[in-house]
C-alpha positions as CSV (number, residue, x, y, z in Angstrom):
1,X,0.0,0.0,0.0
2,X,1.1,3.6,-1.1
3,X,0.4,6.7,1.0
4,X,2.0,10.3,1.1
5,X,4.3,8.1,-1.1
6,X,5.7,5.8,1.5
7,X,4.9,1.8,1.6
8,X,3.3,0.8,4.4
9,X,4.2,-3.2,6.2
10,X,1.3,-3.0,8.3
11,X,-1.8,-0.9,6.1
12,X,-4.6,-2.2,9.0
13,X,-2.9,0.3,11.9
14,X,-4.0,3.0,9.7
15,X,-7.6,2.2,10.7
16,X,-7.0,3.9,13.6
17,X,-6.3,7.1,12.4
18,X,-9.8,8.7,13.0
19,X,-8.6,8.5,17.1
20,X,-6.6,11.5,16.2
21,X,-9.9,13.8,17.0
22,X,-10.3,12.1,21.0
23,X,-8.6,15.6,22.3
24,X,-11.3,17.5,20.9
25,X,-14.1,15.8,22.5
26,X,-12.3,15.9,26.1
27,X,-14.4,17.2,29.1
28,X,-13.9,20.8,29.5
29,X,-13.9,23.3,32.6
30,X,-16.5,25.3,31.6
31,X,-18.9,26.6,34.5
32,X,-22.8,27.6,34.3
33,X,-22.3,31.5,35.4
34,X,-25.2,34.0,35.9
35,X,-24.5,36.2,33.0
36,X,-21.7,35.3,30.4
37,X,-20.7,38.9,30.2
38,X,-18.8,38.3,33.0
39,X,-16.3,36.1,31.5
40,X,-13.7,38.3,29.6
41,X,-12.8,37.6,26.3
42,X,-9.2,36.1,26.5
43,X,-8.2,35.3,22.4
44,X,-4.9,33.7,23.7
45,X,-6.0,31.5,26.0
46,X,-8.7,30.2,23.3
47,X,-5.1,30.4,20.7
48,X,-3.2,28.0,23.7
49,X,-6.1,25.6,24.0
50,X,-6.6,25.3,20.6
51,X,-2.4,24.1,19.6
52,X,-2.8,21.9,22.8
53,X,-5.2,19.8,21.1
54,X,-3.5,20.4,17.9
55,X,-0.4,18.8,19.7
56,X,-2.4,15.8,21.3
57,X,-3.6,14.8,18.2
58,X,0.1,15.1,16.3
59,X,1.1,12.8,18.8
60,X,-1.6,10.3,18.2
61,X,-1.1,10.7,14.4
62,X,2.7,9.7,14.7
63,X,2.4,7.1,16.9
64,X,-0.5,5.6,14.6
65,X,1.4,5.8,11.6
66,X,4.6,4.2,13.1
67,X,2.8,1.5,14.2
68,X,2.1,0.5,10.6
69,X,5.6,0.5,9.7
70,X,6.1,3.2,6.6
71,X,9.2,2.4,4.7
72,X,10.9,3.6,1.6
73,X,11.0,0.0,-0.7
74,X,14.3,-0.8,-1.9
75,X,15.3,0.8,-5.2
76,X,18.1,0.5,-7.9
77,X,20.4,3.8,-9.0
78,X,22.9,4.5,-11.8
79,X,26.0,6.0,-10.3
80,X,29.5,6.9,-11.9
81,X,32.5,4.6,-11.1
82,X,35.7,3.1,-12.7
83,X,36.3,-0.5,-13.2
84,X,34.6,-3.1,-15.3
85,X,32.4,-6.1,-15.0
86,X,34.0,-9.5,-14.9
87,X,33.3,-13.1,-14.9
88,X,35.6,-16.0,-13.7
89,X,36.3,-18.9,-15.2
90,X,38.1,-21.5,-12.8
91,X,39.1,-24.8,-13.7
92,X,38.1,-27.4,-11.1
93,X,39.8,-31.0,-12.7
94,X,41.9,-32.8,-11.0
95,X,45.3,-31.4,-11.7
96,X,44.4,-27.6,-10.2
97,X,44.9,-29.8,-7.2
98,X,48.6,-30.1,-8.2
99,X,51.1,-28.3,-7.1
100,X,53.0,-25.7,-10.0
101,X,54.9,-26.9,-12.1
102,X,58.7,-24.8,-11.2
103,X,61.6,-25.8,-12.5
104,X,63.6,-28.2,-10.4
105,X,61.2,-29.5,-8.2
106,X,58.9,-32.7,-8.6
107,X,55.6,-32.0,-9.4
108,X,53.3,-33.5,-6.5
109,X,49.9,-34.3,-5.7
110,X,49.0,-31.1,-3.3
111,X,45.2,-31.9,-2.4
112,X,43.8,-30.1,0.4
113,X,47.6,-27.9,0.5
114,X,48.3,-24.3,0.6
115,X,50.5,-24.6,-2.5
116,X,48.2,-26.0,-4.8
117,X,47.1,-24.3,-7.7
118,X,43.0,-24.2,-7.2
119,X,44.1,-22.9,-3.5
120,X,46.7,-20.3,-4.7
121,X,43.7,-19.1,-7.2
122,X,41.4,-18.6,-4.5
123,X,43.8,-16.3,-2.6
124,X,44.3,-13.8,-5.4
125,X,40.9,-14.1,-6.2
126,X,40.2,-13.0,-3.7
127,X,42.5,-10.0,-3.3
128,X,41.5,-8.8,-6.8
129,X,37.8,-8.9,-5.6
130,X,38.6,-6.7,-2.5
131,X,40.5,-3.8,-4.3
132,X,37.6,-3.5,-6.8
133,X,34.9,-2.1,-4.8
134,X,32.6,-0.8,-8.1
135,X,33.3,-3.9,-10.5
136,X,29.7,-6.1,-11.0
137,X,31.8,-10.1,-10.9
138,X,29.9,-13.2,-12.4
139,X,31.4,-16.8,-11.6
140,X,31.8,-20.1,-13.5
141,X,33.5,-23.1,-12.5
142,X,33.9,-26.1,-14.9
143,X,35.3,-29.1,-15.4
144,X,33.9,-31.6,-17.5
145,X,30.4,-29.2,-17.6
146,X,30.5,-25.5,-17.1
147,X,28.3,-24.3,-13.9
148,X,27.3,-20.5,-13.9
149,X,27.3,-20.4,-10.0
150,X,27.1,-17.0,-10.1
151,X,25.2,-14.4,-11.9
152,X,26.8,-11.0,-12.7
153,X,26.1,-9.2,-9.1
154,X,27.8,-6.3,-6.8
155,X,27.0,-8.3,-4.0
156,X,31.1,-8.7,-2.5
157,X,29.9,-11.0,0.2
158,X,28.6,-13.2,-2.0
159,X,31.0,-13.0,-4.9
160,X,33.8,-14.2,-1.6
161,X,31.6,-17.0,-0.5
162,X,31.2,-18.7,-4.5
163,X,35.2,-17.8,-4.6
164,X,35.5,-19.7,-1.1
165,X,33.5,-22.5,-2.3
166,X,35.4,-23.3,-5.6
167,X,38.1,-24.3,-3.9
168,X,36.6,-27.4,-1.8
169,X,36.5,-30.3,-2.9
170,X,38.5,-33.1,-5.0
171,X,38.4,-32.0,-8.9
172,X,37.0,-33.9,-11.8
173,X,39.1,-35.9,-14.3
174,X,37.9,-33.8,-17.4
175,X,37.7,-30.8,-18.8
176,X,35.9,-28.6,-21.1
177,X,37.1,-25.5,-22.0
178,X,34.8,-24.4,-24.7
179,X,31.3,-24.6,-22.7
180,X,33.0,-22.8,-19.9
181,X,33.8,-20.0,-22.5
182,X,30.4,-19.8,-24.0
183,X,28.9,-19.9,-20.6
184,X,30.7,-16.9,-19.6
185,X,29.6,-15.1,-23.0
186,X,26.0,-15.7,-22.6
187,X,25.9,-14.6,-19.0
188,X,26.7,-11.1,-20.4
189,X,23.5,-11.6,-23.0
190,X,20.1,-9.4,-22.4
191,X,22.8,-7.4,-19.8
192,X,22.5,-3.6,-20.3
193,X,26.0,-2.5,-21.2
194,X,27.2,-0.2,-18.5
195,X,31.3,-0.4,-19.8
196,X,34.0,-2.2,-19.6
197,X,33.7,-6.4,-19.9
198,X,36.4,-9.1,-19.7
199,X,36.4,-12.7,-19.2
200,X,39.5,-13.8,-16.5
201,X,39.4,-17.7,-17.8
202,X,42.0,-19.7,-14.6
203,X,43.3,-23.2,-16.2
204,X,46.4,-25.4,-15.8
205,X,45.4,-27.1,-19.2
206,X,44.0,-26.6,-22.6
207,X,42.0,-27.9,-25.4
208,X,41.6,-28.4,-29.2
209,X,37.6,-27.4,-30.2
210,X,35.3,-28.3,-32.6
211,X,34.9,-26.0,-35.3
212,X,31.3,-25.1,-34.5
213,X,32.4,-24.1,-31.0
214,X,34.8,-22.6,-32.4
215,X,33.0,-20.1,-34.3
216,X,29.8,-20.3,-31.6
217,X,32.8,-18.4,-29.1
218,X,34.5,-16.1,-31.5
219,X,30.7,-15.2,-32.3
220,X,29.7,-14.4,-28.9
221,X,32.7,-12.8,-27.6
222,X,33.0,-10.0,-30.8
223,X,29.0,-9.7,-29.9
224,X,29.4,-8.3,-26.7
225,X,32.6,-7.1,-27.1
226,X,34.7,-9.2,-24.2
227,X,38.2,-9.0,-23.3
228,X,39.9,-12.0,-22.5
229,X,42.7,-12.9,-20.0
230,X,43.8,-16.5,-19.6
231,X,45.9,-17.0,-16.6
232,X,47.7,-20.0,-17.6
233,X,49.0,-22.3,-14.5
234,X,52.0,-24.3,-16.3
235,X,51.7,-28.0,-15.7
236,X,54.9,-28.8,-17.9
237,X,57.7,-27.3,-16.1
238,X,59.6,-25.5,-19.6
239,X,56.2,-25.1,-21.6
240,X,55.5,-21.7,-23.0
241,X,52.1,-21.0,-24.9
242,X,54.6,-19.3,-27.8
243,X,56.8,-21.5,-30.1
244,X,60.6,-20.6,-28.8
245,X,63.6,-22.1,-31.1
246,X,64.6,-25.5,-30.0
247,X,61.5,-26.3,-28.2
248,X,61.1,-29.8,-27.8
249,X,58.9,-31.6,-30.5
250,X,56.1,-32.8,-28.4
251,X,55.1,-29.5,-27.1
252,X,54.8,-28.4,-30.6
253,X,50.9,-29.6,-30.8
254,X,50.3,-29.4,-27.5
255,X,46.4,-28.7,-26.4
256,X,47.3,-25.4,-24.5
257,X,49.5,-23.9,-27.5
258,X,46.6,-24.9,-30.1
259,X,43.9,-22.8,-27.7
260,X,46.6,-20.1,-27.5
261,X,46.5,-19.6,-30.9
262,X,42.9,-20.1,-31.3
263,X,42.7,-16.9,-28.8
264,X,44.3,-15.1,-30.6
265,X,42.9,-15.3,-34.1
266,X,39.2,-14.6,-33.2
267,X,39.8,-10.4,-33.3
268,X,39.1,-9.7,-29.7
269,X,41.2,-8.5,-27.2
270,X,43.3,-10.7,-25.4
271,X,46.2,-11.1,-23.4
272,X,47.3,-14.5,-21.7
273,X,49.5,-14.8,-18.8
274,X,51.7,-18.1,-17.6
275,X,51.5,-18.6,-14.1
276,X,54.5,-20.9,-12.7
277,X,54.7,-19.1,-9.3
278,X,53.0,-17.7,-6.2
279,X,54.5,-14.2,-7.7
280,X,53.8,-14.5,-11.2
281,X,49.8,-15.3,-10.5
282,X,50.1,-12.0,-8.1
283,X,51.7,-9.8,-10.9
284,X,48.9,-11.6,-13.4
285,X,46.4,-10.3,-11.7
286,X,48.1,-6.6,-10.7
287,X,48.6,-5.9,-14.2
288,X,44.6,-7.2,-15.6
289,X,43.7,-4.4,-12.2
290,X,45.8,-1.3,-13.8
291,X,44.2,-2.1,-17.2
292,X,40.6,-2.4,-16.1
293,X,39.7,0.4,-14.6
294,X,37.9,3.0,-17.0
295,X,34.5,4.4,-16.7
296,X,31.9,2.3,-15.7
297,X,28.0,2.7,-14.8
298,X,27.5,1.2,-11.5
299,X,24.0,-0.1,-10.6
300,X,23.7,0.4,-7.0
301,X,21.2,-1.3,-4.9
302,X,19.5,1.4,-1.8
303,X,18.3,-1.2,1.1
304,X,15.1,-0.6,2.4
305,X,14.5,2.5,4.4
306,X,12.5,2.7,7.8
307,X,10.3,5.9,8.2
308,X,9.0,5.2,11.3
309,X,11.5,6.9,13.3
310,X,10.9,9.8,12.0
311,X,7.3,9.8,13.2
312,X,8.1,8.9,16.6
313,X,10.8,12.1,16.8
314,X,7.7,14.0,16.0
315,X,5.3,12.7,18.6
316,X,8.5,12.6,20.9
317,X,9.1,16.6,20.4
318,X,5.1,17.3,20.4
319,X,5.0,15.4,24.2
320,X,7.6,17.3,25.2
321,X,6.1,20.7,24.2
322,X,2.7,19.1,25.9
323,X,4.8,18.3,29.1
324,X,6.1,21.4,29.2
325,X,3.0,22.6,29.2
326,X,1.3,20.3,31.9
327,X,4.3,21.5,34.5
328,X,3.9,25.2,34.1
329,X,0.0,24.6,34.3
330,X,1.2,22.9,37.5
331,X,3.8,25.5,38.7
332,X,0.9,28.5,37.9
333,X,-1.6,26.5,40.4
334,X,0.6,26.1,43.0
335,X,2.0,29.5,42.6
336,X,-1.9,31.2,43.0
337,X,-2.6,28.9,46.4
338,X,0.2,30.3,47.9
């Protein structure tokens, strides 16, 4: 229910309203006199009497109306801010759970360890999420299917939780690249565009598509205009995703060099990044900050406003005035019997 455009959680109270005239029906101190002539004319007294009542009935007013719990509804506003809007693609098979791939050390199982790579990815995650107060995050995780867990959203609290949650677990033995990739496309589709849009895709592997997916994904990400960053975790120690002279012949065909390539002949902007440390994931993710932060319409969400404070500092300040009253009424008597 609307009224003097405020929403109203509990309409019935307002029923009672009509009690607002009880201090103009009270008993009065009028006496039966010979002849009214006698009774001078006293215009302030009648003034005094009259805001009394005025008063009494303010306060029954307010505290009517706060009883039936006027509120401003919650609403959504435009404001001006700098960043971008980004969706996360994390890889959850089973070798994030290993450990990176640096040169001279074994590469071991790191399940449920600090230095794995699904747990090291959480962590900067997460500090990329913090510093970004204005950006509007979506989330995917994948392995052999692609789950949108979360929608795009300015909701941090939430965004941390799905981030938390991605990194639980044991992962999946396979993995599919391309419907994580389209995923993340589509959740942009039917979006208002408000600035700035990239795609932060987190894997330790890659993979050779189909042509149709293929062009389904170059499609999609020249259609709404994406940016993508691929955050490569290395799982052959020596591996880069660019042909180097000498390189040894099996890494020449390799499934992460073929998707490199594939990246970068679709016409979009992209820029990959190969993660073999704790450091180089942290300057990954320092450098896609600096480059991401250009004008950007923020949709802000106002909670819910209570009103009905406000009507109870009103009937608060008109009892006062009415107490104030009552005690000099008070002091007046006691003052004329004496």
């Amino acid at each position: 229910m609307t009224l003097f455009g405020l929403q109203w959680a509990s309409p019935l109270a307002l029923y009672l309203l009509p009690l607002l005239v009880l201090p103009w029906f009270t008993r009065t101190q009028d006496k039966t006199i010979v002849w009214s002539k006698f009774v001078p004319v006293d215009p302030l007294s009648n003034i005094i009497g009259f805001a009394f009542k005025t008063l009494a009935s303010i306060v029954l007013a307010c505290l009517i109306l706060s009883l039936a719990g006027p509120y401003l509804p919650e609403k959504k506003v435009d404001r001006i801010g700098e960043g971008a809007e980004v969706v996360v693609l994390v890889d959850r098979s089973r070798s994030m759970d290993d450990a990176f791939a640096i040169k001279g050390q074994l590469l071991m199982a790191s399940v449920g360890k600090s230095d794995s790579k699904r747990r090291v990815a959480k962590k900067y995650l997460q500090e990329f999420i913090d510093k970004r107060p204005d950006d509007r995050f979506g989330f995917v995780l994948f392995s052999d299917k692609a789950l949108d867990l979360l929608p795009l959203t300015y909701n941090k609290e939430t965004i941390r939780a799905t981030v938390d949650a991605s990194a639980l677990g044991k992962g999946l033995s396979e993995t599919n690249i391309a419907k994580a990739l389209i995923k993340a496309a589509e959740m942009y589709q039917g979006q208002t565009y408000r600035g700035s849009r990239i795609v932060v895709l987190v894997s330790d592997g890659g993979q050779e598509f189909t042509e149709e997916a293929k062009q389904k994904i170059a499609e999609l990400y020249k259609q709404q205009n994406l940016t993508l960053y691929w955050l490569y975790m290395r799982s052959v120690t020596g591996m880069t995703l660019d042909a180097k002279p000498g390189d040894n012949e099996r890494w020449t065909t390799t499934p992460e060099r073929k998707l490199h390539t594939f990246f970068k002949s679709i016409g979009i902007p992209y820029l990959p990044f190969e993660i073999g440390s704790m450091k180089s994931f942290s300057e990954a993710i320092a450098t896609i900050d600096k480059q991401q932060y250009q004008t950007l319409i923020v949709e802000e969400t106002l909670p819910r406003e209570d009103k009905a404070k406000v009507f109870l500092i009103i009937a608060m300040l008109a009892m006062f005035l009415l107490m104030l009253a009552q005690m000099y009424t008070a002091w007046g008597v006691r003052k004329a019997h004496q």
